[in-house]
C-alpha positions as CSV (number, residue, x, y, z in Angstrom):
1,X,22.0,22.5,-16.4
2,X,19.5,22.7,-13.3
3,X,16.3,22.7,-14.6
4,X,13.7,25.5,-13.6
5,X,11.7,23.9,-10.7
6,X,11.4,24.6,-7.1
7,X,12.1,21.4,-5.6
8,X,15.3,21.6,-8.1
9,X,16.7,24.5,-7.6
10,X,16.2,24.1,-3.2
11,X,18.7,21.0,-3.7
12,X,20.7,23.2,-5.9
13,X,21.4,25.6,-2.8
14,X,22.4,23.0,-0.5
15,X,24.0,20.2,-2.6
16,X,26.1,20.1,-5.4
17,X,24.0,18.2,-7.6
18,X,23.9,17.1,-11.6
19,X,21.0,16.8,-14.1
20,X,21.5,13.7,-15.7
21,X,17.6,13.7,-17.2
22,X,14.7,12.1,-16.7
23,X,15.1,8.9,-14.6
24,X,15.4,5.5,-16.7
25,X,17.2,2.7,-14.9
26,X,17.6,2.7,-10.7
27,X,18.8,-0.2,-9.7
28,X,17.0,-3.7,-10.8
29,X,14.4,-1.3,-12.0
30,X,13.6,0.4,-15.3
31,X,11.5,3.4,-15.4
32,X,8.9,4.6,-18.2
33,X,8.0,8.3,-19.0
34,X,4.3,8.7,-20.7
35,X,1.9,11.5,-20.8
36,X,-0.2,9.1,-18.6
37,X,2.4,9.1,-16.0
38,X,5.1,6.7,-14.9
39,X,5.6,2.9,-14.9
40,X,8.3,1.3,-13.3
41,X,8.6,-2.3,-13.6
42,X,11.5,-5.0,-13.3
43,X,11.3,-6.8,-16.8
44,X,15.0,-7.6,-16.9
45,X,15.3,-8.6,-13.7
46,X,12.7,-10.6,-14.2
47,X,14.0,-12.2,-17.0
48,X,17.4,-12.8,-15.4
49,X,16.0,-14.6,-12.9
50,X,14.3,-16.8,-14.9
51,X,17.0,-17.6,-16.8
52,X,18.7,-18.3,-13.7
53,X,16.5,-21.2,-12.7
54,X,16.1,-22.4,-16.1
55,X,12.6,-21.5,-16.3
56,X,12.2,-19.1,-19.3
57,X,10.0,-21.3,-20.9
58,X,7.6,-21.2,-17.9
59,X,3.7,-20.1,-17.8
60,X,3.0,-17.1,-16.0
61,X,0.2,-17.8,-12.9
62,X,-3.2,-15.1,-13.0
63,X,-2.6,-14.5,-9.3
64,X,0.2,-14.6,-6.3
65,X,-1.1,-16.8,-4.1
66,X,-4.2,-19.2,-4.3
67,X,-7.0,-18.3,-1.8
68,X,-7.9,-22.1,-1.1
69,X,-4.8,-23.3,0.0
70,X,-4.6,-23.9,3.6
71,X,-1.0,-24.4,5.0
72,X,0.1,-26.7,7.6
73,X,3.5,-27.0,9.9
74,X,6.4,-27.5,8.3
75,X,6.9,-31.3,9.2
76,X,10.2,-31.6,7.0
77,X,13.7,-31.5,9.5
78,X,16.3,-31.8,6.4
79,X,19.0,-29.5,6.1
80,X,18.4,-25.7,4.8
81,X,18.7,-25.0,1.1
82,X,20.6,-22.2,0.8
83,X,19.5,-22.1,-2.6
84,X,16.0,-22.0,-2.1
85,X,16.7,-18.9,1.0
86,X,18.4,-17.0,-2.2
87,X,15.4,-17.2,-4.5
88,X,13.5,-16.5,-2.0
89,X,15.3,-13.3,-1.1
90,X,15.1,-11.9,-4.8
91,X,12.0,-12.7,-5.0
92,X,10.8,-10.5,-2.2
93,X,13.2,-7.9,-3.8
94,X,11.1,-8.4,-6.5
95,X,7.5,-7.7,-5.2
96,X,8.5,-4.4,-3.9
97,X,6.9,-2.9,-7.8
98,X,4.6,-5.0,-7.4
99,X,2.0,-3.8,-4.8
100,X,-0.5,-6.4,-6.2
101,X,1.7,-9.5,-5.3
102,X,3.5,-7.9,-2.2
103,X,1.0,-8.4,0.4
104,X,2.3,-4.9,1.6
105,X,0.2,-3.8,4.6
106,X,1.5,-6.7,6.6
107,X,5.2,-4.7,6.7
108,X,3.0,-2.4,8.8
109,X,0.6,-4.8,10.8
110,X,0.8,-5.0,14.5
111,X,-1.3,-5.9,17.2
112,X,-3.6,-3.2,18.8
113,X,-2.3,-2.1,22.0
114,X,-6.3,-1.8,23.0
115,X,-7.9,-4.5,23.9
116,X,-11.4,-4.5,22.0
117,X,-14.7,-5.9,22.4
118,X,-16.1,-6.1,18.9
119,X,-15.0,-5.9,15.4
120,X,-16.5,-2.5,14.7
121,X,-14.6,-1.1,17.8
122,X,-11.2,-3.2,16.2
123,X,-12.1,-1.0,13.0
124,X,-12.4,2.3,14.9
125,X,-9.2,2.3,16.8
126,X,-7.6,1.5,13.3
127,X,-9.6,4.6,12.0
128,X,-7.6,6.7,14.6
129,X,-4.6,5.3,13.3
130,X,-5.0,6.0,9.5
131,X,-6.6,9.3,10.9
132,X,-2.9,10.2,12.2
133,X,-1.0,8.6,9.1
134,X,-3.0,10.8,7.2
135,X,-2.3,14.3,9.0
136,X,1.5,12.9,8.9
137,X,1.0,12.7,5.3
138,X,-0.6,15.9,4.6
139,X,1.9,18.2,7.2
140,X,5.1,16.3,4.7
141,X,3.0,17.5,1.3
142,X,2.6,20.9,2.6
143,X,6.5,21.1,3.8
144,X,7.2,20.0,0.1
145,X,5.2,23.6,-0.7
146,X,1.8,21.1,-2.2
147,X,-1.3,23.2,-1.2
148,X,-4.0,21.1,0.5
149,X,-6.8,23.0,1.3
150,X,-10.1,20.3,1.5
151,X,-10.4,18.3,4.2
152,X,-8.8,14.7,4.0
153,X,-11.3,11.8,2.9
154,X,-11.4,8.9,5.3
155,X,-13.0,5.7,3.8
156,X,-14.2,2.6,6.0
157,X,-15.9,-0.9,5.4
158,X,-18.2,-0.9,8.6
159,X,-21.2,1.3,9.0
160,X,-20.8,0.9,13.1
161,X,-17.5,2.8,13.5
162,X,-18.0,5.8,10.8
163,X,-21.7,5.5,13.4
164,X,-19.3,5.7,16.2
165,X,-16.8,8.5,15.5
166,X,-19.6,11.0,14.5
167,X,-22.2,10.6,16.9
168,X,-21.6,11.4,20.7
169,X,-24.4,9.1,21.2
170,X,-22.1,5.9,21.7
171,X,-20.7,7.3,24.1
172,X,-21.1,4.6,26.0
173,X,-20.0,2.1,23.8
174,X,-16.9,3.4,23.5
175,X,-16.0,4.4,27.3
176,X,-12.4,1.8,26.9
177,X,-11.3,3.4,24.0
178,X,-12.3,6.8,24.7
179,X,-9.4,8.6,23.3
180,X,-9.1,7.5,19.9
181,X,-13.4,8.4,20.1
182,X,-12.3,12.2,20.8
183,X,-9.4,12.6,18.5
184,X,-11.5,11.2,15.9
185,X,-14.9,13.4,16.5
186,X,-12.4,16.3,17.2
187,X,-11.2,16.2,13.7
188,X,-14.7,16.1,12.0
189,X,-15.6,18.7,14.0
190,X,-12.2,20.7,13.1
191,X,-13.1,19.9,9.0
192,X,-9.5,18.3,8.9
193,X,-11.2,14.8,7.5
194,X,-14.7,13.9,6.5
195,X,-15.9,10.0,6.6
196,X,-17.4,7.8,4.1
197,X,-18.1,4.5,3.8
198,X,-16.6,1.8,1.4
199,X,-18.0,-1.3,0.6
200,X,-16.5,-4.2,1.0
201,X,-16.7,-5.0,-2.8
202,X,-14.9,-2.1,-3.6
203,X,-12.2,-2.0,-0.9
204,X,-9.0,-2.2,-3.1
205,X,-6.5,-2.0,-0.2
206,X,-7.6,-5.8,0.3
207,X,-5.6,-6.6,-2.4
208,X,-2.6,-6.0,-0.3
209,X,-3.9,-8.0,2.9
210,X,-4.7,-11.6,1.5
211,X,-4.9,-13.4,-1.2
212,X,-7.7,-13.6,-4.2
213,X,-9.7,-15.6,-6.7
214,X,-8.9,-14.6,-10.3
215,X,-11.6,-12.6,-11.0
216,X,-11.7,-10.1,-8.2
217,X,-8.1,-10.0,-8.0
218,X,-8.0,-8.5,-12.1
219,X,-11.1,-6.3,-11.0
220,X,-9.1,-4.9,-8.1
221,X,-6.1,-4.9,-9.9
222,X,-8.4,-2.5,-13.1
223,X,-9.3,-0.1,-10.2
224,X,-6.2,0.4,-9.1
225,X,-5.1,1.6,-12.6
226,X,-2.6,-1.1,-12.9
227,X,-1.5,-2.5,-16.5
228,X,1.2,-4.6,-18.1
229,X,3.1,-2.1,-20.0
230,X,4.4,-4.8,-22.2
231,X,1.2,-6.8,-23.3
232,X,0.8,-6.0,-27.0
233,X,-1.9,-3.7,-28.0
């Protein structure tokens, strides 16, 4: 039996399709229902894999990766483990519900394609960027029929650029990247976005750009709403 929703009942029309209930198990993944939402973690996978390499006795780490380490060239020539490459591999399979260990924003990092003259101006021309992303975003919500009617909240970490995109005074600052400077002012103006700042204290999204001490990596980690599902209460 289709169940009475919108989204539902539009697949309905087009595919022949089968309720088979809420979602528990995709694969390598297992899905939890709450009131409070979903969770989807990998526990069994998890647990496979340590069984695999003999380490289900093991101590689990507070963080990914530690911030003090500084890596060198790889100086060893031997042959390649193939082992190691698979662990590897499923490890990475394994980040992908984890945002907090994935390092995620480097799948989309690229070098600007304008050449910049300060950070501030570096920080702008990615504001244009997450400006667009966002209106992407948004058009996609209101194709799946999700009403968005107030204006899209842009958050930076430096004072210069939100300074930048909202007063025509720069102008001459920004002469070399003058079109992101438009689009940018044009959408304030337009009451598509608004801009505020962030500090850099409480700029969670760092969390998925480099690695942290223990401390702020849990306090990130707590304002992102992330918790172990399985820790006992």
């Amino acid at each position: 039996m289709i169940r009475e929703s919108y989204f539902e009942n539009l697949l309905a029309k087009e595919f022949e399709i089968e309720d088979l209930g809420d979602l528990k198990y995709f694969p390598r993944m297992e899905v939890s229902w709450s009131t409070e939402g979903i969770c989807i973690s990998q526990r069994k996978y998890i647990l496979d894999l340590l069984e695999e390499t003999s380490m289900l006795g093991c101590k689990p780490l507070d963080i990914p990766m530690d911030s003090n380490v500084k890596l060198g060239l790889d100086q060893d020539n031997s042959s390649v483990d193939k082992g190691y490459q698979r662990l590897i591999g499923k490890l990475i399979y394994l980040s992908h519900t984890r945002l907090d260990i994935g390092f995620s924003v480097c799948l989309r990092s690229k070098r600007q394609t304008v050449v910049v003259r300060s950070s501030a101006e570096a920080e702008f021309t990615a504001l244009a960027n997450g400006i667009c992303e966002g209106m992407w975003i948004k058009r996609l919500l209101e194709e799946l029929k999700f009403s968005i009617d107030s204006p899209m909240r842009i958050f930076c970490d430096n004072q210069v650029a939100i300074s930048i995109a909202k007063n025509p005074v720069h102008h001459d600052m920004t002469k070399h990247v003058e079109i992101d400077h438009h689009f940018t002012k044009e959408k304030i103006d337009e009451g598509i976005i608004t801009l505020g700042y962030m500090p850099t204290a409480l700029q969670t999204a760092d969390i998925l750009t480099k690695a942290f001490p223990r401390v702020n990596f849990e306090e990130i980690k707590s304002q992102l709403g992330m918790l172990n599902i399985y820790s006992p209460t």
